[in-house]
C-alpha positions, 0 to 999 in steps of 0.5 A: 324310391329312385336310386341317383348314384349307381352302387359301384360309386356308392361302394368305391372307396376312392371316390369316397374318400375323394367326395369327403374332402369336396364336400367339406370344402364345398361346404365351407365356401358356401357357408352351410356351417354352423358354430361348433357347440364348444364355442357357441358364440365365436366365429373363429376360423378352426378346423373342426367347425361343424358343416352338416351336408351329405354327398348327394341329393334325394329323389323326390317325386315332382308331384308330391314336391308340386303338392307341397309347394301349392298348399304353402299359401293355403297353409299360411292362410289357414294359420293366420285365420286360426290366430285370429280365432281366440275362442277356438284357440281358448277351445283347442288348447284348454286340456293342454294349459291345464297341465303344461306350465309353458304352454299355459304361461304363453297362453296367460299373454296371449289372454293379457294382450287381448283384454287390452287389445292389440297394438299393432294392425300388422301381422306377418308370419314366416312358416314351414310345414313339414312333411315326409313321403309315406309309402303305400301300396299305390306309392308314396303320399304326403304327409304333414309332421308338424307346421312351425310357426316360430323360429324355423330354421334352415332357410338362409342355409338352404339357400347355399346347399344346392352349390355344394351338392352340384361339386359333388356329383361333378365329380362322380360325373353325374353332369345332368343330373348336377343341372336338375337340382333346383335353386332355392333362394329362402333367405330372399323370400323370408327378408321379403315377408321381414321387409314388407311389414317393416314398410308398412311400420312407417318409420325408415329409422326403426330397425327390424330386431332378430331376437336371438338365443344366448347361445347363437350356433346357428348364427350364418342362418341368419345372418342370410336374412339378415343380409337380405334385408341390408340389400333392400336397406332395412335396419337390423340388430341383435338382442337377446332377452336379457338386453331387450330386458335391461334396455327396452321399453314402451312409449306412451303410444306403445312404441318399442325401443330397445337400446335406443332404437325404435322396434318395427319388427320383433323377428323371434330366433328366440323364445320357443322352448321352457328353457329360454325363457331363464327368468321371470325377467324373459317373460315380462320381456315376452309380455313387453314385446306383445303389448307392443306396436311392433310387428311381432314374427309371430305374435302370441296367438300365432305362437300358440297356433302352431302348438302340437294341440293345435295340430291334433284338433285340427284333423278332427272332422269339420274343423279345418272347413270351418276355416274354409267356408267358401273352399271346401276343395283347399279344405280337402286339400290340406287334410289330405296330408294329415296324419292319423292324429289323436288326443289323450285327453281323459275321457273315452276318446283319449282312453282308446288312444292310449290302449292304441299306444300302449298295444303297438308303440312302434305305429306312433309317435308321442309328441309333447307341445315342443319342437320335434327336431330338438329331440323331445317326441318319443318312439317305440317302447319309451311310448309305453314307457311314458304313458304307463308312468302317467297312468291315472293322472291328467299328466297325458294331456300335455301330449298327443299321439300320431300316426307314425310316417313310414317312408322308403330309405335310401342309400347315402352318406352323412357327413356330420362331425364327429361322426365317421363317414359310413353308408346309411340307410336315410329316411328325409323330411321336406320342409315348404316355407311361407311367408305372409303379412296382413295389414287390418283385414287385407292380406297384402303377401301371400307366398310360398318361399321356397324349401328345405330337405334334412336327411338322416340315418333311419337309426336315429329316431328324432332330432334335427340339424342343430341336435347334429343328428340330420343333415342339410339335403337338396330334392332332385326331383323325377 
């Protein structure tokens, strides 16, 4: 990996001191912040809110960012048709229901609003598909982690990381290399895919509705698409399960409204882990929205796509071509980012994958149907850990097993609150966000809407930014 700041910047500890008053402050006039946990819900001005940024870019190698970005549409494609392929959801996620109460539960509406049919011609999602740079013989390769389809995050803020790190290496004097850093505006692509199925809705005085958690650390995140949608004059408002609960319903032509308003888009922050669903209230809520006319970003099945199963079956031989009939190449083009990935269902094949785990711990990475970045994939010794504490029960097939990614470290520091600041050996994940809408059977958008790059020491194993383990980073690419 290309090294972008020579050592004796990275070891003067004037400079250092210097940068970690810049980048705050750079961090805090362009808003890369988010509400500090003590006080999840206010926006007060304090001094210790948390800004989550490190003091310089990441070396990425064009090809493979280029890589990434071209294989964004088809990845929303690939999405969208498996979301519309109930018999092959119902195939790949039978094991997982069996034995994951969540997965089963959200599984149960997605059946429901089948049986009754859907309400709404429009679908739209808003995705990001996560990579890392695996190092080989020959060099780096990409490889896929994961493909949110929910909730992802980060792509207001992205949109602001390139000012602060452009501060930080004027003042180390790196003058050119401030120049290379790309910008990114996300938070325009992602209001874009918000807008045009709120144009297609048909009613300019329904709003799109952020669904939004309880507690709303992230809140400037979505406040940047949310803002983006104000230029282009598409209501908006804020609720959580508990409101949409108290105050919504459906008309007799399945209408949503919500306190008054009528619903064109219902825009999930919400509603992706156990947890946030408190009540049987959330999920009769849940099952409200999806009954729904609205545009659903995502609907159930589209949910359910994304589901970690989903992912595993997928690299099986002949499944993503079944997608791809007419395009065996952008068939091939995606697989070639997939990761070793297994099942452990019972049976011979989850048998061998399991001694596999249970032999070198440290090669995998066991991932349960939930969001990698909140800290719930297990590494190394707690592997074994885990599938010896489920030996014997169908316990393991809520869970599927990957090939762990093995990119090259590079030198940085982390500012993250709390935390001194140190020089770190960081490993990085770039993200790739796309945003499409359907209408019937006609994709009327299709795009690839920008990027996301989160560093973080290789001492920690999992977590994202809103775990306050990574922080918010900018590619350089060469």
């Amino acid at each position: 990996m290309e090294q972008l700041i020579p050592e004796e910047v990275l070891t003067n500890a004037t400079v250092i001191e210097n940068l970690v008053a810049v980048a705050k402050d750079a961090a805090l006039q362009h808003g890369v912040l988010m509400r500090i946990q003590e006080a999840p819900n206010s926006s007060e001005v304090r001094s210790n809110n948390t800004f989550t940024n490190n003091f310089f870019p990441l070396p990425v190698p064009e090809a493979l960012y280029n890589q990434a970005l071209s294989l964004q549409k088809h990845f929303n494609t690939l999405v969208d048709r498996i979301s519309q392929d109930s018999e092959f959801l119902k195939e790949a996620l039978a094991s997982t229901i069996e034995v994951d109460d969540f997965t089963s539960r959200l599984f149960k509406i997605h059946q429901q609003v089948l049986e009754e049919g859907r309400s709404s011609s429009i679908t739209m999602g808003l995705n990001r598909s996560d990579y890392m740079m695996d190092q080989r013989d020959d060099g780096p390769v990409l490889k896929q982690i994961e493909i949110n389809t929910i909730a992802a995050s980060f792509g207001g803020l992205s949109t602001h990381t390139p000012e602060v790190h452009r501060k930080t290496l004027h003042l180390v004097g790196r003058f050119k290399e401030s120049q290379r850093i790309l910008d990114n505006n996300v938070a325009a692509g992602l209001a874009g895919g918000l807008a045009k199925a709120w144009e297609l809705y048909g009613s300019e005085k329904a709003v799109v509705m952020f669904l939004v958690e309880d507690k709303q650390r992230n809140i400037f995140d979505q406040r940047c698409v949310e803002y983006e949608l104000w230029k282009r004059n598409v209501p908006t408002t804020r609720k959580r399960f508990d409101v949409v609960y108290k105050t919504g319903s459906l008309d007799q032509d399945k209408k949503l409204f919500v306190d008054g308003l009528e619903v064109a888009v219902v825009y999930f922050r919400n509603g992706y882990m156990p947890d946030q669903y408190v009540s049987e209230q959330s999920w009769e809520t849940r099952l409200m929205m999806e009954r729904s006319k609205a545009v659903k970003c995502p609907d159930i099945s589209t949910h359910l796509t994304g589901t970690k199963k989903v992912q595993q079956v997928l690299a099986k031989p002949g499944v993503v071509e079944r997608f791809f009939p007419e395009q065996p190449e952008v068939a091939q083009q995606i697989r070639a980012t997939f990761a070793g990935l297994y099942t452990l269902d019972q049976g011979p094949e989850g048998d061998k994958a399991e001694a596999m785990a249970l032999a070198e711990p440290e090669r995998f990475v066991l991932k349960p149907q939930r969001e990698g970045g909140g800290g719930n994939n297990i590494y190394g010794k707690d592997i074994v850990e885990v599938l010896q504490g489920l030996k014997g029960s169908t316990g393991r097939m809520a869970y599927i097993l990957m090939d762990k990614i093995q990119p090259v470290p590079s030198k940085n520091y982390l500012l993250r609150r709390d935390n001194p600041v140190k020089m770190s050996n960081c490993l990085s994940e770039l993200g790739v966000y796309g945003a499409y809408v359907r209408h019937g059977k006609d994709m009327v958008m299709n795009q690839c809407v920008g990027h996301l790059l989160r560093t973080k020491s290789n001492e920690d194993t999992d977590g994202g930014v809103a775990a306050g383990v990574a922080v918010l980073d900018n590619p350089v690419l060469f």
